[in-house]
Biopython code that builds the backbone (N, CA, C, O; Angstrom):
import numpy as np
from Bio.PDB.StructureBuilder import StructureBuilder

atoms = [
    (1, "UNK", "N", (137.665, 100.909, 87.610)),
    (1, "UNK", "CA", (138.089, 100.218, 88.811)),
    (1, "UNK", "C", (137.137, 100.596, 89.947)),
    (1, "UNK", "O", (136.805, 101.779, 89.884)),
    (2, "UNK", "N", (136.701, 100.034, 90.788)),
    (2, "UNK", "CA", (135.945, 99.927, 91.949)),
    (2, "UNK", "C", (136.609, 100.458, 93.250)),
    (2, "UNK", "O", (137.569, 99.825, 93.690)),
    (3, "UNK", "N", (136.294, 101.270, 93.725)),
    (3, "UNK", "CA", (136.824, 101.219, 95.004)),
    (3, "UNK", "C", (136.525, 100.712, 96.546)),
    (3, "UNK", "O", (135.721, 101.349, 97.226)),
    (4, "UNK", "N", (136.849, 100.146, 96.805)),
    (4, "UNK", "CA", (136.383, 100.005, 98.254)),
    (4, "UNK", "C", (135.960, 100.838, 99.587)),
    (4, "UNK", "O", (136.728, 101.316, 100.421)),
    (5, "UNK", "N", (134.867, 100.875, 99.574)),
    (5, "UNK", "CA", (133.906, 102.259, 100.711)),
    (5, "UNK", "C", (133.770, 101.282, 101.966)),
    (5, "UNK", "O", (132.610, 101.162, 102.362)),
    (6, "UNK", "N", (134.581, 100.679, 102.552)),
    (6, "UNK", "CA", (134.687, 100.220, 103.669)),
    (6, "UNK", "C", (133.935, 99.466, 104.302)),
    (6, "UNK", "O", (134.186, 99.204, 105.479)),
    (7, "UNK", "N", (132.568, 98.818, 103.500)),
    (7, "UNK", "CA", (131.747, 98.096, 104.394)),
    (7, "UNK", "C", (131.904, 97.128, 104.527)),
    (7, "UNK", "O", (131.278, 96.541, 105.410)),
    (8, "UNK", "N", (132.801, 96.470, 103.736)),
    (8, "UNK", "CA", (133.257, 94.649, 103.900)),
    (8, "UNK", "C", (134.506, 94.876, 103.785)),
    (8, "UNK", "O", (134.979, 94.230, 102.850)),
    (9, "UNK", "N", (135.321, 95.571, 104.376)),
    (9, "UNK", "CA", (136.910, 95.955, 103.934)),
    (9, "UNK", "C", (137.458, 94.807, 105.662)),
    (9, "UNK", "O", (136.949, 94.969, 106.771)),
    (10, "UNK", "N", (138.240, 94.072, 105.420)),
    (10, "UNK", "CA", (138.966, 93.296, 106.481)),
    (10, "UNK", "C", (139.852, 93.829, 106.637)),
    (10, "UNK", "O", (140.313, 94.248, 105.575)),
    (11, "UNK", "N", (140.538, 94.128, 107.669)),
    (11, "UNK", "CA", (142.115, 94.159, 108.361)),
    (11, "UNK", "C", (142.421, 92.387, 108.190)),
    (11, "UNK", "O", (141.772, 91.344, 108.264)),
    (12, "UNK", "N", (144.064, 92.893, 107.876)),
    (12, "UNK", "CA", (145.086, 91.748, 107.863)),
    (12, "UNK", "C", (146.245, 91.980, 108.345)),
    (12, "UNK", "O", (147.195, 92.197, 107.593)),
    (13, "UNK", "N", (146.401, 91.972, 110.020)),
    (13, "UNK", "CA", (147.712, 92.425, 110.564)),
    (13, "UNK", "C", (148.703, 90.797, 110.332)),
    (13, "UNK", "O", (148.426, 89.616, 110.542)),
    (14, "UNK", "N", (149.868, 91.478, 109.830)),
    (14, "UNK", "CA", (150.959, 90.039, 109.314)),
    (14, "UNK", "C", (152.274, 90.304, 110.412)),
    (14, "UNK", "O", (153.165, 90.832, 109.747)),
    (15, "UNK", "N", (152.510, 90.215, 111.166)),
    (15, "UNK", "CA", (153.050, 90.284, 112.043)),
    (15, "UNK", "C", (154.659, 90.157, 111.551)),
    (15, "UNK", "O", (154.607, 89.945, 110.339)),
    (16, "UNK", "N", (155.696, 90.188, 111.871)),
    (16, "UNK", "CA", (157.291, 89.766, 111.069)),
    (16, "UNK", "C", (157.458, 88.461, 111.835)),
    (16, "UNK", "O", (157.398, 88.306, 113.055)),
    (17, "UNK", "N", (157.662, 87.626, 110.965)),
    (17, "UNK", "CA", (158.084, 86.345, 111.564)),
    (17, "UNK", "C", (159.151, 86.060, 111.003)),
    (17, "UNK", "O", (159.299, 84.845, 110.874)),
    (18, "UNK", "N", (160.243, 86.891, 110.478)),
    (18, "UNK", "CA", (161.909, 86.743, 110.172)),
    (18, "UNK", "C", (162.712, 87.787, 111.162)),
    (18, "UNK", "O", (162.619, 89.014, 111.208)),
    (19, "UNK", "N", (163.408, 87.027, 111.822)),
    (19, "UNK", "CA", (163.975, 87.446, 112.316)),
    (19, "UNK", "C", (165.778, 87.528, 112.518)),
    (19, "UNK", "O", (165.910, 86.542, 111.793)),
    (20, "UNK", "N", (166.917, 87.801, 112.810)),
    (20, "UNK", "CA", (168.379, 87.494, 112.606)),
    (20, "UNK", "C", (168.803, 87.943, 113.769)),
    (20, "UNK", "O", (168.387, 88.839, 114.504)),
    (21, "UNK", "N", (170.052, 86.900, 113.872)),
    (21, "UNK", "CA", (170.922, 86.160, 114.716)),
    (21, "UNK", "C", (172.121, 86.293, 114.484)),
    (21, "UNK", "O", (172.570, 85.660, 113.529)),
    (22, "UNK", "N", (172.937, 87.066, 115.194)),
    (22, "UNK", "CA", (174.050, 87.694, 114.526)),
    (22, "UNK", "C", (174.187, 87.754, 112.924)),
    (22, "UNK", "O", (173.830, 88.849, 112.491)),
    (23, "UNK", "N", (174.610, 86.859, 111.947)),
    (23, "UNK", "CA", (174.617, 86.730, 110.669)),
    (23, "UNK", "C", (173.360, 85.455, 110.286)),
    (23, "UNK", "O", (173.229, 84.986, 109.155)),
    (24, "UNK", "N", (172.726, 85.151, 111.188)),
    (24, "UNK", "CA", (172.124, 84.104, 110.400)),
    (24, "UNK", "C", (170.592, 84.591, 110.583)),
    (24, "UNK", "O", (170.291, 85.313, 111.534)),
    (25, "UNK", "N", (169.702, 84.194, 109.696)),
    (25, "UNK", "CA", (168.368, 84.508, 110.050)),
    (25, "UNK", "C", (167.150, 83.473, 109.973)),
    (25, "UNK", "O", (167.258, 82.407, 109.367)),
    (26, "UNK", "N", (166.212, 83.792, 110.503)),
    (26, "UNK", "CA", (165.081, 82.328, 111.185)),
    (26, "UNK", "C", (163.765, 82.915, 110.639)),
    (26, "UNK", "O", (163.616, 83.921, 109.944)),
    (27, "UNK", "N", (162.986, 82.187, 111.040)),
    (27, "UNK", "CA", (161.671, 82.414, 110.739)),
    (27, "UNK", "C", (160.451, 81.673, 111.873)),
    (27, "UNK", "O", (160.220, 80.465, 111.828)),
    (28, "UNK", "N", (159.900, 82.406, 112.644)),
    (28, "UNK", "CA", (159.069, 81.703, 113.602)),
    (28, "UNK", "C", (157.920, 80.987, 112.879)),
    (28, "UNK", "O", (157.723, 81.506, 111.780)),
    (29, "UNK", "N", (157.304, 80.215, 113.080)),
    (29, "UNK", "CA", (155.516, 79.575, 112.626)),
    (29, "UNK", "C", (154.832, 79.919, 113.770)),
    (29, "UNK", "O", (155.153, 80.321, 114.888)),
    (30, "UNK", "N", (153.620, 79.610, 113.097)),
    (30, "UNK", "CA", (152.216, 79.962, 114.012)),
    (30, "UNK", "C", (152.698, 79.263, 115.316)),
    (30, "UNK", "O", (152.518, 79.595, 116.488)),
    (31, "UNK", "N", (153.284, 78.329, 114.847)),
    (31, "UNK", "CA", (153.195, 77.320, 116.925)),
    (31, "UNK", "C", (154.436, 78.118, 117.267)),
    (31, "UNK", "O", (155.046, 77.360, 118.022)),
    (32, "UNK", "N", (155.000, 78.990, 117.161)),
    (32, "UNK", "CA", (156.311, 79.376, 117.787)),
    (32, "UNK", "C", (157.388, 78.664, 117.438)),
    (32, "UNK", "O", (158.361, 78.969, 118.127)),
    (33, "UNK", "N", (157.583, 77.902, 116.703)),
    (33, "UNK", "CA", (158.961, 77.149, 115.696)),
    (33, "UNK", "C", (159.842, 78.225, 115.518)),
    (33, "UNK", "O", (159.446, 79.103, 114.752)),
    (34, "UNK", "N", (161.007, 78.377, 116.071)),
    (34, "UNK", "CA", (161.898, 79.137, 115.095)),
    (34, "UNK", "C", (162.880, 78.041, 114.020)),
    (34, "UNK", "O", (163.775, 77.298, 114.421)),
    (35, "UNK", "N", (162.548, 78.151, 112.987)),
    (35, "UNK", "CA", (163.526, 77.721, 111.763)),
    (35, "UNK", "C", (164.379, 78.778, 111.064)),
    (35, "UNK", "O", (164.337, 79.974, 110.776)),
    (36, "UNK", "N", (165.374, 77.449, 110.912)),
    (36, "UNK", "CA", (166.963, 78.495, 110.701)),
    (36, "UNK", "C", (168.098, 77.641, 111.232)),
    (36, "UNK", "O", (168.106, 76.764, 112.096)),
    (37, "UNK", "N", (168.990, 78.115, 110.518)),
    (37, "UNK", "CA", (169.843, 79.242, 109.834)),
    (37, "UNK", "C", (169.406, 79.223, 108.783)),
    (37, "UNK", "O", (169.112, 78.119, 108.322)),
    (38, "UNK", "N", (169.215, 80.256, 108.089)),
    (38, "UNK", "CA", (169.239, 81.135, 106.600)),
    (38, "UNK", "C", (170.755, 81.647, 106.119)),
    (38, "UNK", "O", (171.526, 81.411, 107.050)),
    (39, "UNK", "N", (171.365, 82.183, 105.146)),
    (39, "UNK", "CA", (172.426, 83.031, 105.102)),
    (39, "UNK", "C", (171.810, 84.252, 104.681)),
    (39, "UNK", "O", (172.438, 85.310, 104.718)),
    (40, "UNK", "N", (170.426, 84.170, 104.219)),
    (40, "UNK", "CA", (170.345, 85.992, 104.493)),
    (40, "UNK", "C", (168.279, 86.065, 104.577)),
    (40, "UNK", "O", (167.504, 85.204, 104.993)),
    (41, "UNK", "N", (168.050, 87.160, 104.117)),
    (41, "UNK", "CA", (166.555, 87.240, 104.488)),
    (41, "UNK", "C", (165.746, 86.738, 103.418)),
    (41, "UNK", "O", (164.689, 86.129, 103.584)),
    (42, "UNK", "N", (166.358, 87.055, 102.136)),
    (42, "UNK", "CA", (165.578, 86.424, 101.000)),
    (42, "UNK", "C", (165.146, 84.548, 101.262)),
    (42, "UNK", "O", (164.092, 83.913, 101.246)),
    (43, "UNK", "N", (166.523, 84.217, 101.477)),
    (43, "UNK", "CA", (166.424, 82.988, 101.820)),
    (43, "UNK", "C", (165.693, 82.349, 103.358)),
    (43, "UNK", "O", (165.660, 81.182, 103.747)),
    (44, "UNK", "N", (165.283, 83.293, 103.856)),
    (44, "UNK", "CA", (164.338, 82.844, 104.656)),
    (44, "UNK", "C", (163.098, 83.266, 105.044)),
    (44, "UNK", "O", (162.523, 83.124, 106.124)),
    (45, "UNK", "N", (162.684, 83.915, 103.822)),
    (45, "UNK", "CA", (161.658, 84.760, 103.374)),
    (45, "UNK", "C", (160.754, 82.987, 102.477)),
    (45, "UNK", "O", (159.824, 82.217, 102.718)),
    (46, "UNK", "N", (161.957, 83.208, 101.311)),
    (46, "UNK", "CA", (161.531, 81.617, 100.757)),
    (46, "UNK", "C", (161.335, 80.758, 100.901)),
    (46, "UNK", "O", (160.604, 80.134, 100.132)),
    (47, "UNK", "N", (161.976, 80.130, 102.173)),
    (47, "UNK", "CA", (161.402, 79.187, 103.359)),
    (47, "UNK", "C", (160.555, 79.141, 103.803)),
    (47, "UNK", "O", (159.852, 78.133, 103.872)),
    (48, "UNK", "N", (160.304, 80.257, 104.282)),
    (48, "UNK", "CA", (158.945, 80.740, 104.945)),
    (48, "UNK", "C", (157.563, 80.370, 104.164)),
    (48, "UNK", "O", (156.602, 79.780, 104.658)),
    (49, "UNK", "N", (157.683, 80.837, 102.870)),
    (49, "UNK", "CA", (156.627, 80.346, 102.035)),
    (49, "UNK", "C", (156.699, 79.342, 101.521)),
    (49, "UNK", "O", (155.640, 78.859, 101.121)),
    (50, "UNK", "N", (157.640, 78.781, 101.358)),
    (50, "UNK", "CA", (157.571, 76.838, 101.456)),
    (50, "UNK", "C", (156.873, 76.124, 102.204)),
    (50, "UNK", "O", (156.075, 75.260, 101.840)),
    (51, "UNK", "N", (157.158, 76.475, 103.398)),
    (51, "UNK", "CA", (156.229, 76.098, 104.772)),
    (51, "UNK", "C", (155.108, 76.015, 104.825)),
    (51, "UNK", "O", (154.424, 75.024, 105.079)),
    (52, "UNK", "N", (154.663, 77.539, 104.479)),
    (52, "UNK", "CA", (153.304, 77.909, 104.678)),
    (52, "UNK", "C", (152.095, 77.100, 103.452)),
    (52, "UNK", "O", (150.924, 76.734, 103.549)),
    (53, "UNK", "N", (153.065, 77.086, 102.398)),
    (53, "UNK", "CA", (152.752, 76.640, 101.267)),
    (53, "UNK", "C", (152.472, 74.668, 101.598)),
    (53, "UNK", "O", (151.613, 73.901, 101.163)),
    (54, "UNK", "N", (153.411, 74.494, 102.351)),
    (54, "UNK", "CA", (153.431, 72.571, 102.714)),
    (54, "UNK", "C", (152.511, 72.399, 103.731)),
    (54, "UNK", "O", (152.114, 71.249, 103.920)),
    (55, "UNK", "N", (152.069, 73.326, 104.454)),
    (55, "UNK", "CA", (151.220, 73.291, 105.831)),
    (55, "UNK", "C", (149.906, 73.261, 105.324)),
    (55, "UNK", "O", (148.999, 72.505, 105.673)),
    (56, "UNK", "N", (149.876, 74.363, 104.264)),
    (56, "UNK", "CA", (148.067, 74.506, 103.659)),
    (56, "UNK", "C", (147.487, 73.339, 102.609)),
    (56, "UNK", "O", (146.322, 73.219, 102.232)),
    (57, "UNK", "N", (148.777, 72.416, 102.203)),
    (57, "UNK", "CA", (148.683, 71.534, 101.122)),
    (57, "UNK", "C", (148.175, 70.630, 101.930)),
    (57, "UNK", "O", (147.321, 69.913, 101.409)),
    (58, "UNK", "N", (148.493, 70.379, 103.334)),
    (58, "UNK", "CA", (148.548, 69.297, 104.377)),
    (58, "UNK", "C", (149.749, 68.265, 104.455)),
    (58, "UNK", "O", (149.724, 67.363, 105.292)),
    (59, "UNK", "N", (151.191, 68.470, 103.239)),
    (59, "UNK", "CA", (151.877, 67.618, 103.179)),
    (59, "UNK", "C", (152.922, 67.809, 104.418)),
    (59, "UNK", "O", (154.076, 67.435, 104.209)),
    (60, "UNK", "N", (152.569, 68.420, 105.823)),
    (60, "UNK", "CA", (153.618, 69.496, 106.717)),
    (60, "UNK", "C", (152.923, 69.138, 107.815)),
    (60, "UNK", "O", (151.899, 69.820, 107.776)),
    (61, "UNK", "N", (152.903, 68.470, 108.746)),
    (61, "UNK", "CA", (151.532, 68.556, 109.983)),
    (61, "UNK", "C", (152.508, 69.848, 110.869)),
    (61, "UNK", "O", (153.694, 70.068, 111.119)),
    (62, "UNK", "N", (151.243, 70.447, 111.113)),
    (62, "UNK", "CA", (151.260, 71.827, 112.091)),
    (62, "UNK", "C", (151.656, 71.351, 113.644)),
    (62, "UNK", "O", (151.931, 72.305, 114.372)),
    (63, "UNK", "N", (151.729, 70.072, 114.252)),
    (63, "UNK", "CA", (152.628, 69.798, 115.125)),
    (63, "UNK", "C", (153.899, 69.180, 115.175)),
    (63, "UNK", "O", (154.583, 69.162, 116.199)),
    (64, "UNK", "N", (154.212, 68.709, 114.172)),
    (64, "UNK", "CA", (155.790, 68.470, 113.912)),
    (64, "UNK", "C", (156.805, 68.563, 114.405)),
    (64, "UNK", "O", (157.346, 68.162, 113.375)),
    (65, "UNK", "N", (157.778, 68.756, 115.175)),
    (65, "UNK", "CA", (158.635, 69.402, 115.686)),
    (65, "UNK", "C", (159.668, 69.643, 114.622)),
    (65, "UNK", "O", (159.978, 68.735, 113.851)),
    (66, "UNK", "N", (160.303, 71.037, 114.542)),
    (66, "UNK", "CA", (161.115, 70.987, 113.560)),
    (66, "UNK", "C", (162.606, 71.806, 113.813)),
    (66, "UNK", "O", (162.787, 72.980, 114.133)),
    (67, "UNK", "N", (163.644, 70.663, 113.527)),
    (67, "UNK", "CA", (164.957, 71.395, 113.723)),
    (67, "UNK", "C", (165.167, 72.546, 112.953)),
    (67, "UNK", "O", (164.529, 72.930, 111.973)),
    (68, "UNK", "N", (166.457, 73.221, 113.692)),
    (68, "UNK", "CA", (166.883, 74.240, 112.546)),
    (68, "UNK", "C", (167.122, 73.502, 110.960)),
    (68, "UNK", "O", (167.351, 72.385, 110.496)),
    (69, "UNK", "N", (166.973, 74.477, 110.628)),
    (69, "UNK", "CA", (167.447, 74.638, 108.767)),
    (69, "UNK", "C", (166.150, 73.157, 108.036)),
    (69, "UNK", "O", (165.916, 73.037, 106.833)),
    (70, "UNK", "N", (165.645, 72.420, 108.931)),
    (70, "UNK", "CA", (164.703, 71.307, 107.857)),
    (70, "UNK", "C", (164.023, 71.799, 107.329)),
    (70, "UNK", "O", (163.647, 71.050, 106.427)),
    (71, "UNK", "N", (163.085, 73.570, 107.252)),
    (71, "UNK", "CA", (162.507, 73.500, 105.974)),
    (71, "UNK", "C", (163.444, 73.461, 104.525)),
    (71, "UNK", "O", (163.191, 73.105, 103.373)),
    (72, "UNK", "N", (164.629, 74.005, 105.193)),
    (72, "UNK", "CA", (165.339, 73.984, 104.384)),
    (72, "UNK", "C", (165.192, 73.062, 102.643)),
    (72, "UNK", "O", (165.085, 73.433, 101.475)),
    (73, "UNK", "N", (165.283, 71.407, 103.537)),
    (73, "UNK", "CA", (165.567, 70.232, 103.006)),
    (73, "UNK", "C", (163.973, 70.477, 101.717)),
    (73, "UNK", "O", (164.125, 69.577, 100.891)),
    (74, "UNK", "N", (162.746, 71.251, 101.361)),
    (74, "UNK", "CA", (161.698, 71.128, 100.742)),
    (74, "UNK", "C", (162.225, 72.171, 99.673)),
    (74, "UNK", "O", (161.615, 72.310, 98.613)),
    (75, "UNK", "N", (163.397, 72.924, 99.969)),
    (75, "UNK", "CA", (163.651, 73.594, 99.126)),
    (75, "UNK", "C", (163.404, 73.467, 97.674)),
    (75, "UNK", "O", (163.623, 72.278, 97.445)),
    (76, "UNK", "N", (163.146, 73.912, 96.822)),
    (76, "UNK", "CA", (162.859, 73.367, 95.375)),
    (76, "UNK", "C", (164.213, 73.916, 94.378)),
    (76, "UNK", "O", (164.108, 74.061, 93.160)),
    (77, "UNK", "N", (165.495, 74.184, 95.166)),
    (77, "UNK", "CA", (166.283, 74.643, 94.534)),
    (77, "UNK", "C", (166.946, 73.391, 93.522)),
    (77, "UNK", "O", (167.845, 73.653, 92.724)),
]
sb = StructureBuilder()
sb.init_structure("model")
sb.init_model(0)
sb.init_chain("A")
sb.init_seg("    ")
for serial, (resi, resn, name, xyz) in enumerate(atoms, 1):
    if name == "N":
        sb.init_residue(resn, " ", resi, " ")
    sb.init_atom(name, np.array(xyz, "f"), 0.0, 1.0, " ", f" {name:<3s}", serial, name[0])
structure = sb.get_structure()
């Protein structure tokens, strides 16, 4: 295995973008969107990467406006 000696090593600060609301929990986007309600963190953990996942595909435009809970609706449950 190789190790990395720091000369091309990047920082990747990921900031928390889940956050909760008495019992319910959200998830901000890059534009400041909070989406939500969740009923717990997993489930808006999974959202979260739905999103991110529909935004990079391009099927999501990054100005959108978006109510609570509509990522919801991409759910693949």
């Amino acid at each position: 295995m190789k190790r990395n000696d720091g000369k091309n090593a990047r920082l990747f600060v990921r900031s928390n973008r889940m956050f909760r609301i008495d019992d319910s929990w959200f998830f901000k986007t890059r534009e400041g969107d909070s989406v939500g309600p969740f009923e717990d963190e997993l489930e808006a953990s999974t959202q979260l990467e739905v999103y991110i996942r529909l935004v990079n595909a391009g099927l999501l435009p990054v100005s959108e406006e978006l109510s609570p809970g509509r990522v919801a609706a991409y759910s693949t449950r």
